[in-house]
C-alpha positions as CSV (number, residue, x, y, z in Angstrom):
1,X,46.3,-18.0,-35.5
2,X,46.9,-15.3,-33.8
3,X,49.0,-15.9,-30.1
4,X,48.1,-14.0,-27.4
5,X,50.3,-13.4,-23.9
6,X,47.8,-14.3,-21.3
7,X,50.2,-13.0,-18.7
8,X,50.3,-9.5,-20.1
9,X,48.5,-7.1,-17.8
10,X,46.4,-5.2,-20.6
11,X,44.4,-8.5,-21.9
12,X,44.2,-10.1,-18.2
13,X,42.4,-6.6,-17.0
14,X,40.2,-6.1,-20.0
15,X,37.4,-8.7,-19.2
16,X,37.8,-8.2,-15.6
17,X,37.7,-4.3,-15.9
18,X,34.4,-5.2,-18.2
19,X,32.7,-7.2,-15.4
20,X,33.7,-4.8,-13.4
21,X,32.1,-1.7,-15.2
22,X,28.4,-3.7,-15.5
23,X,28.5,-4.6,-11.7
24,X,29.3,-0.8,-11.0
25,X,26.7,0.0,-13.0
26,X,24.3,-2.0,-11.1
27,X,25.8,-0.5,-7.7
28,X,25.3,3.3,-8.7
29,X,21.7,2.3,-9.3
30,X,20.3,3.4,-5.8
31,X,16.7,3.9,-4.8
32,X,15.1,7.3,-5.1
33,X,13.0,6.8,-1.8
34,X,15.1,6.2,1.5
35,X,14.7,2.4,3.4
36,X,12.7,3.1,6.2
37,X,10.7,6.2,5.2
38,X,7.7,7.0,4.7
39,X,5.4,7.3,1.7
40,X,1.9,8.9,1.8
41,X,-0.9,9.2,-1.2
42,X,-1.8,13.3,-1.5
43,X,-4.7,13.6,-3.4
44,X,-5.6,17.1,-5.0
45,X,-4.4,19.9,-7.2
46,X,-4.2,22.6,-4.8
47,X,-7.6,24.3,-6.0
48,X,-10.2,21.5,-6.5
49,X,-12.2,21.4,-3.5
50,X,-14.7,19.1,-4.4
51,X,-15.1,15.5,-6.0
52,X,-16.6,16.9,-9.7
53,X,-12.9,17.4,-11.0
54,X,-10.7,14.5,-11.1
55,X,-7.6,15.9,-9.5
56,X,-3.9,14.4,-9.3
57,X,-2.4,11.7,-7.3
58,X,1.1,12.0,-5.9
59,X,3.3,9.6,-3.5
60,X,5.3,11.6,-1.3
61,X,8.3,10.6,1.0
62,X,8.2,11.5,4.6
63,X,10.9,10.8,6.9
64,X,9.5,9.1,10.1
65,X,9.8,12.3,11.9
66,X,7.2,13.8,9.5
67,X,9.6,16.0,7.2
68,X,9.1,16.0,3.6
69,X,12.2,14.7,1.9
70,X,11.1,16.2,-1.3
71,X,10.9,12.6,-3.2
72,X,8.0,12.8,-4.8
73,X,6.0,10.7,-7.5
74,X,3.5,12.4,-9.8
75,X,0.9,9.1,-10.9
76,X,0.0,9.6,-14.9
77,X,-2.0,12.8,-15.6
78,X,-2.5,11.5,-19.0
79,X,-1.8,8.7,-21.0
80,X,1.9,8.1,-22.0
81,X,2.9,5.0,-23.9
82,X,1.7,1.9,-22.6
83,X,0.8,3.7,-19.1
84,X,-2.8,5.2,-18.2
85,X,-3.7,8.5,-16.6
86,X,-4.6,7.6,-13.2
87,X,-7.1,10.2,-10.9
88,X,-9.0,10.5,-8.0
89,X,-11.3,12.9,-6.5
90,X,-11.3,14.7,-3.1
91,X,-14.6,13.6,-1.1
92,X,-13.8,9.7,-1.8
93,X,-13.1,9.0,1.6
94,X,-12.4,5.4,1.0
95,X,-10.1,5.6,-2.1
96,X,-6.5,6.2,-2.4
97,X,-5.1,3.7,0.0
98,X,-1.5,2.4,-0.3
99,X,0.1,-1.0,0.1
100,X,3.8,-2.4,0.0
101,X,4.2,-5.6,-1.6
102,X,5.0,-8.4,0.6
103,X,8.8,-8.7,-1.1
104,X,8.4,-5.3,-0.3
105,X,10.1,-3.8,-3.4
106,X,6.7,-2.3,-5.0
107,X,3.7,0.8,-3.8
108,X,0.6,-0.5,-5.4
109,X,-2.9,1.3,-5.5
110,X,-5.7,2.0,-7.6
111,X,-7.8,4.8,-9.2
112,X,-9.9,5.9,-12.0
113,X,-8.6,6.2,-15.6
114,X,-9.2,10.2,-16.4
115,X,-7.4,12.7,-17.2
116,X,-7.2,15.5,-14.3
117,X,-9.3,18.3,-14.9
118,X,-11.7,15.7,-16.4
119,X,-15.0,17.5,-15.0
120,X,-18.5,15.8,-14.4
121,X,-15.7,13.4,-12.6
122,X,-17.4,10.4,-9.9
123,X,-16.1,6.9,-9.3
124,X,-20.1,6.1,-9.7
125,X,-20.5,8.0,-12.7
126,X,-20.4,6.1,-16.2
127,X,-18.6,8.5,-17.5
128,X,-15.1,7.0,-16.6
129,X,-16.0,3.0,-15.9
130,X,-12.4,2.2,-16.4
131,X,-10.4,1.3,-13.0
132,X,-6.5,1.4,-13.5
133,X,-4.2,0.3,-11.2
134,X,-0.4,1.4,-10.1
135,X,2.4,-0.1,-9.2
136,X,5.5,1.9,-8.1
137,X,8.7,0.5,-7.5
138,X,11.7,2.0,-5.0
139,X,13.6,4.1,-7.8
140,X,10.1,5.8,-8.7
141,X,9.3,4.0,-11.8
142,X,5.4,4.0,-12.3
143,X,3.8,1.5,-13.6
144,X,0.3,1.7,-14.6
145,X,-0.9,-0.6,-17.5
146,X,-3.0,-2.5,-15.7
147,X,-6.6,-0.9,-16.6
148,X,-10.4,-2.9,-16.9
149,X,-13.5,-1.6,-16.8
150,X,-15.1,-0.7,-13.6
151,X,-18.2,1.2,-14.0
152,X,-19.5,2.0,-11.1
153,X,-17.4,0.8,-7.9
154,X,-15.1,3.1,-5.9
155,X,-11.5,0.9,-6.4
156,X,-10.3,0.9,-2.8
157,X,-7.1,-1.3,-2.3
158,X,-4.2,-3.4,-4.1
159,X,-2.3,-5.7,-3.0
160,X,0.5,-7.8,-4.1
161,X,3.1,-10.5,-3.1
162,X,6.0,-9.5,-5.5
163,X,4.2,-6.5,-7.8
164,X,2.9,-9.1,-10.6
165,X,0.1,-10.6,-8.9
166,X,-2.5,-8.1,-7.9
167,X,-5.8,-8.3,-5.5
168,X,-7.8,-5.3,-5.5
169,X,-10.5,-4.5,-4.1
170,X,-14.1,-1.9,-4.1
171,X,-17.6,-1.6,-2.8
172,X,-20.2,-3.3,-4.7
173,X,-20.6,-2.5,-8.4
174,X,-22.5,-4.7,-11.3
175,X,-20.3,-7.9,-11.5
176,X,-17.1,-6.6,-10.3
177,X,-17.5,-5.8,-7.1
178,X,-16.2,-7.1,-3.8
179,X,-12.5,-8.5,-4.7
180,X,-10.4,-9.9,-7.8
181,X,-7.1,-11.3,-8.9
182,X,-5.4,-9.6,-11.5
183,X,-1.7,-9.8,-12.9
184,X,-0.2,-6.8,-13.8
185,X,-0.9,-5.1,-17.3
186,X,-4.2,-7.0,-17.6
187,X,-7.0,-5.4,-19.4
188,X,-10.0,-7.5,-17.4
189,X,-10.8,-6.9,-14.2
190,X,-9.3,-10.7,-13.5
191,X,-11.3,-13.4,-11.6
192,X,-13.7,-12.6,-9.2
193,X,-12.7,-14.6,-5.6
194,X,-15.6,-13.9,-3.4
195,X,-19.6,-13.7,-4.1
196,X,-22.5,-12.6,-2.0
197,X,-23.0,-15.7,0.1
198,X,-19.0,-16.2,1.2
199,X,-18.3,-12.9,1.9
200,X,-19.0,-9.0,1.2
201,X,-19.0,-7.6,-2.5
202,X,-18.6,-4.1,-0.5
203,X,-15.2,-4.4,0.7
204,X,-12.6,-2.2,2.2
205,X,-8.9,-2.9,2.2
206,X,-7.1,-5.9,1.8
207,X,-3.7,-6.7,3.6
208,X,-1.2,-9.8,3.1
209,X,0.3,-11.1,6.7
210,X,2.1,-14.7,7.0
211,X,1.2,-15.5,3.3
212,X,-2.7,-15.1,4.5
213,X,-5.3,-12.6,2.6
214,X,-6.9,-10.5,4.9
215,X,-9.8,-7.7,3.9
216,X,-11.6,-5.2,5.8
217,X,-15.5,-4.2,5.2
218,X,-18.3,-2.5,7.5
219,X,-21.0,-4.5,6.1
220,X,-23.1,-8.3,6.9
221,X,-23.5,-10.7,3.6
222,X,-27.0,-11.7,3.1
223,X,-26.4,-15.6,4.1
224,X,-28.6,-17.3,6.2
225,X,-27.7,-16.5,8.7
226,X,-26.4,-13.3,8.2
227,X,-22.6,-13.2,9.0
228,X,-21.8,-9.4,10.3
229,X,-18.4,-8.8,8.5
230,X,-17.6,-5.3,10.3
231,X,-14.1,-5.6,10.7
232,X,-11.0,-7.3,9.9
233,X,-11.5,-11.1,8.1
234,X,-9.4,-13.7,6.3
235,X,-10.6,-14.6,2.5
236,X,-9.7,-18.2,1.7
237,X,-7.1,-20.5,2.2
238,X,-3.8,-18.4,1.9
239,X,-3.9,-16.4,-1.3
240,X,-6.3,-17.2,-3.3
241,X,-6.1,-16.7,-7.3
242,X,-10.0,-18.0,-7.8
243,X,-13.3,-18.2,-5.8
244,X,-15.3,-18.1,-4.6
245,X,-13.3,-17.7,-1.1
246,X,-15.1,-17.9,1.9
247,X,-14.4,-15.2,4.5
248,X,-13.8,-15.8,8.6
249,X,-14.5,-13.0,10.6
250,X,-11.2,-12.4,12.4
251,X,-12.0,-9.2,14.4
252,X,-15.3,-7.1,15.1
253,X,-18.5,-8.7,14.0
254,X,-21.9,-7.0,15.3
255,X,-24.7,-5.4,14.1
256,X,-24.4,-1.8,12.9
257,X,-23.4,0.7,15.5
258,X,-23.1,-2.1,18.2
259,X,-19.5,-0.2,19.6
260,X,-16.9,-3.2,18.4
261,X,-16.1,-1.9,15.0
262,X,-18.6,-0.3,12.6
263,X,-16.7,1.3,10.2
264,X,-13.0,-0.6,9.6
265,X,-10.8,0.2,7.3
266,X,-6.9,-0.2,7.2
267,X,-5.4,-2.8,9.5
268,X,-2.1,-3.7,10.7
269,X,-0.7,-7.0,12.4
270,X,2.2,-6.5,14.1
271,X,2.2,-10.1,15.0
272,X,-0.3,-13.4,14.8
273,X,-1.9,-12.3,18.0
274,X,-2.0,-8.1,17.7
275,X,-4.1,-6.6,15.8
276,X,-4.7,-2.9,15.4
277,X,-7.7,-1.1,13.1
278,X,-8.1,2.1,11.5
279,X,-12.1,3.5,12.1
280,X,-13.7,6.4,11.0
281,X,-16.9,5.8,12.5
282,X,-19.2,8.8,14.0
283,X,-22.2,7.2,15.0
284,X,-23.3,6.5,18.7
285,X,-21.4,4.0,20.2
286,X,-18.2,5.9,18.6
287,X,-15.8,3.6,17.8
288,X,-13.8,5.6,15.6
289,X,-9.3,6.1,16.1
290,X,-7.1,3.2,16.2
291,X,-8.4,0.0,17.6
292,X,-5.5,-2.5,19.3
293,X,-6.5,-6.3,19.6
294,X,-5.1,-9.0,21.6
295,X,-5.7,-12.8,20.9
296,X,-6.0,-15.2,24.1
297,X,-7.1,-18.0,25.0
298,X,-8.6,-18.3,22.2
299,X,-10.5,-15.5,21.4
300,X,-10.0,-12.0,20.2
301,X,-10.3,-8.7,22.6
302,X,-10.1,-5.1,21.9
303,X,-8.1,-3.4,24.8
304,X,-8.0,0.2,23.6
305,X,-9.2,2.7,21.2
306,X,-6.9,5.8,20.7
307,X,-8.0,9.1,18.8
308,X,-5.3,11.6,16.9
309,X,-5.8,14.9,18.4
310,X,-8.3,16.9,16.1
311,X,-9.9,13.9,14.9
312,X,-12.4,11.9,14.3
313,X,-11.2,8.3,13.7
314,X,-8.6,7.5,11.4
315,X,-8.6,5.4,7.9
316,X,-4.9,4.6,6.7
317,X,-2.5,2.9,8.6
318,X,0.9,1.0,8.6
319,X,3.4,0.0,10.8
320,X,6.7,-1.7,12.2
321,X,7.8,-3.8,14.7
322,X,11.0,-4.5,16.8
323,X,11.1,-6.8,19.4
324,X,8.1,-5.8,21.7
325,X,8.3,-2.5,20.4
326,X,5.5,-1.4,17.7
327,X,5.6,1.7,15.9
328,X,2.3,3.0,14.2
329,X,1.6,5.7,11.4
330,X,-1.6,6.3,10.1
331,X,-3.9,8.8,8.5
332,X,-6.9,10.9,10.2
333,X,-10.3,11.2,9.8
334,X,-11.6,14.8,10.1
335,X,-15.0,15.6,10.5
336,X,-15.2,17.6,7.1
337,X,-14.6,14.6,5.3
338,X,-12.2,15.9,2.8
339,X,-10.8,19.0,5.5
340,X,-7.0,19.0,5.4
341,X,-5.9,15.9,7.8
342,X,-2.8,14.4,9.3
343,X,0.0,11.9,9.2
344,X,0.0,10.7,12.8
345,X,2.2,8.2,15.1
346,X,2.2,6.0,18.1
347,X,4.7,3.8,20.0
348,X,3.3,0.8,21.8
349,X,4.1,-2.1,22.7
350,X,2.5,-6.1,22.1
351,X,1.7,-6.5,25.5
352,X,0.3,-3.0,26.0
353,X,-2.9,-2.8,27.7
354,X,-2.8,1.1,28.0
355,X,-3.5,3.6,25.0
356,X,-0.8,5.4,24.0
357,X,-0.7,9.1,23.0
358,X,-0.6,10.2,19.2
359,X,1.8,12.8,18.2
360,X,1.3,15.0,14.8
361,X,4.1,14.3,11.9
362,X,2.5,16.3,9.1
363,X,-0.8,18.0,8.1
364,X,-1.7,18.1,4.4
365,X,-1.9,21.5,2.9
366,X,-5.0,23.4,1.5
367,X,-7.2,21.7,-0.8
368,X,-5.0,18.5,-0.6
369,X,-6.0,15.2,1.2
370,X,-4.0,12.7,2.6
371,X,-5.3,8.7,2.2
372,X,-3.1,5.9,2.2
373,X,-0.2,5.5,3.9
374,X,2.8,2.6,3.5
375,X,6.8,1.9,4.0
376,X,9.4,2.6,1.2
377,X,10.1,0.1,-1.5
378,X,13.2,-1.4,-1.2
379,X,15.6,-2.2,-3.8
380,X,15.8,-5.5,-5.2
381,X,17.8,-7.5,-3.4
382,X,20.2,-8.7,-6.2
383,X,20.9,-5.3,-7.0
384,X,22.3,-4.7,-4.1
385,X,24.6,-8.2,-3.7
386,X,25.6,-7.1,-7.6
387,X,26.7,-3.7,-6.2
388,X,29.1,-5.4,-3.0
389,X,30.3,-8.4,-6.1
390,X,31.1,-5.2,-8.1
391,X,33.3,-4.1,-4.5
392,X,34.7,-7.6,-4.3
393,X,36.1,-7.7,-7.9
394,X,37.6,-4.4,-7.8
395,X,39.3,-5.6,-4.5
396,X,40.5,-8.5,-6.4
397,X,41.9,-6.4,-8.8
398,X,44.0,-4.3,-6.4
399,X,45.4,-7.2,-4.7
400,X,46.3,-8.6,-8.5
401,X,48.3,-5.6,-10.0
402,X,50.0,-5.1,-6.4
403,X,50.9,-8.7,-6.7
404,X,51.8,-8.6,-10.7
405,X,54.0,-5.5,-9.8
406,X,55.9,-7.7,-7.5
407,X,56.5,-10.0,-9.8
């Protein structure tokens, strides 16, 4: 047997030295994108002007002033490993939106599986039916193994509570249209959670708030009587994983072109009773900018619509709040469909009844398009308590060799 000193200094550091050097470790691993900032979708190679090439996706970092940080994520070009390319085109207005997840540590959105450069490129073409989706986490780590076939729809927007459960949505397309439940690295298209009678197949973007799944659409199902679904509506009870899910027109409603909201797409609450909507509509009654909505006394009532300077309406959108105070940042519509366009602000606040003036952060450069628009991942929490236990235990250690020295 051999007898060991378990006073001597050397064998009472070595396994706290060793704890020590994992939680370091897990301290000095700090996220690429900065809390707080910004993150928009470019779509575009620089040259390709229109939507025959499939062109590159990349997530840059903005600062909330509107200055490139220089983070940037390239999506998959081409397959590597168990990840799929992942492309886009530049006239799909309503592609290319971003979401964070609601633990907030994950950037999920969704594409088509072609190479870039892939010519003859359409998201209605059967040439590329396959629909992958991406999932980026706060270091920059890309995910995208998640890929099912989707011939025919235009995959519009992901969503996810914690970056393994996935709802995506599109317009209307064979069986797969409208929206579905996935989990990450599937290889279906998951389980259908709306049909034609409950609400739209053609559906915009989807958006998680109080643990409630919300979706967006400019469109009326054909029920009897038929339910106009132009706007902002909840989709079942919570989040639901199977359907069919009916859905309850939360704001808009209306024929076509009736001036409430005819052509919704991104949508923020900033609480349970304020409500703000991205439009891109042209049409007379123009209804297109950002939309605020106020619930009271128990209905819903738009009190402003605000348009970004140079603009037509607007189709991305996030935001923050703090106390009364509500920031906004979304992304323009531009009457050239896919004409450079800008990341915009706006301060308001929850009471506001007046509309606020936009101010310009950043334009996208030539033969680039911005679309989707979110908050930074965060790291996971435990990473972080691991880094301040790794603090704690090399305190501890001071205080023991000052104390051992004593003695």
């Amino acid at each position: 047997m051999i007898m060991v000193n378990k006073f001597h200094p050397a064998v009472r550091l070595w396994p706290i030295w060793s704890v020590c050097a994992v939680l370091g470790a897990a301290q000095e691993t700090v996220a690429d994108f900065t809390s707080g900032s910004l993150v928009v979708s470019v779509i575009g190679d620089g040259v390709t002007t229109v939507g025959t090439t499939a062109v590159p996706i990349t997530l840059r970092e903005f600062t909330t002033a509107g200055v490139a940080t220089g983070m940037e994520v390239p999506l998959p070009t081409v397959a590597a490993g168990a990840n799929y390319a992942i492309a886009g085109n530049v006239t799909s207005t309503s592609f290319g939106f971003l979401r964070r997840s609601a633990d907030q540590r994950y950037l999920t959105m969704a594409g088509a599986n072609a190479d870039a450069g892939a010519t003859g490129f359409g998201f209605s073409t059967s040439l590329f039916p396959n629909r992958v989706i991406a999932r980026v986490d706060s270091t920059g780590i890309v995910d995208t193994s998640t890929r099912f076939a989707g011939n025919g729809t235009t995959p519009r927007s992901v969503v996810s509570t914690n970056g393994t459960d996935l709802w995506w949505s599109s317009d209307t397309g064979s069986d797969i249209g409208g929206v579905n439940y996935v989990t990450l690295g599937s290889a279906t298209k998951g389980t259908r959670i709306v049909n034609n009678q409950t609400a739209p197949l053609n559906t915009r973007n989807l958006g998680i708030f109080g643990g409630q799944l919300y979706a967006s659409s400019n469109v009326a199902t054909p029920t009897s009587p038929a339910v106009s679904f132009r706007g902002v509506y909840s989709l079942g009870s919570g989040l639901p994983t199977v359907g069919p899910a009916a859905g309850t027109i939360i704001v808009g409603g209306g024929a076509s072109n009736s001036g409430i909201i005819d052509s919704g797409y991104d949508f923020f609450f900033a609480d349970a009773n304020t409500i703000y909507v991205a439009d891109d509509d042209t049409a007379t009654p123009v209804t297109g900018g950002l939309q605020k909505w106020l619930f009271d006394q128990g209905s819903w009532s738009k009190i402003w619509t605000a348009v970004p300077d140079g603009a037509t309406g607007m189709r991305g959108l996030t935001g923050l709040v703090n106390g009364s105070s509500v920031q906004l940042y979304g992304i323009t519509a531009v009457a050239s469909g896919n004409g450079a366009n800008s990341l915009v602000s706006l301060s308001d606040s929850l009471t506001g009844t007046t509309a606020p003036s936009f101010s310009t952060l950043a334009t996208a450069d030539a033969n680039y398009v911005f679309r989707g628009v979110a908050l930074a991942p965060v790291p996971e929490p435990s990473a972080l308590g691991l880094g301040l236990a790794g603090l704690a235990v090399m305190g501890s250690i001071g205080r023991w060799r000052a104390e051992y020295r004593r003695h």
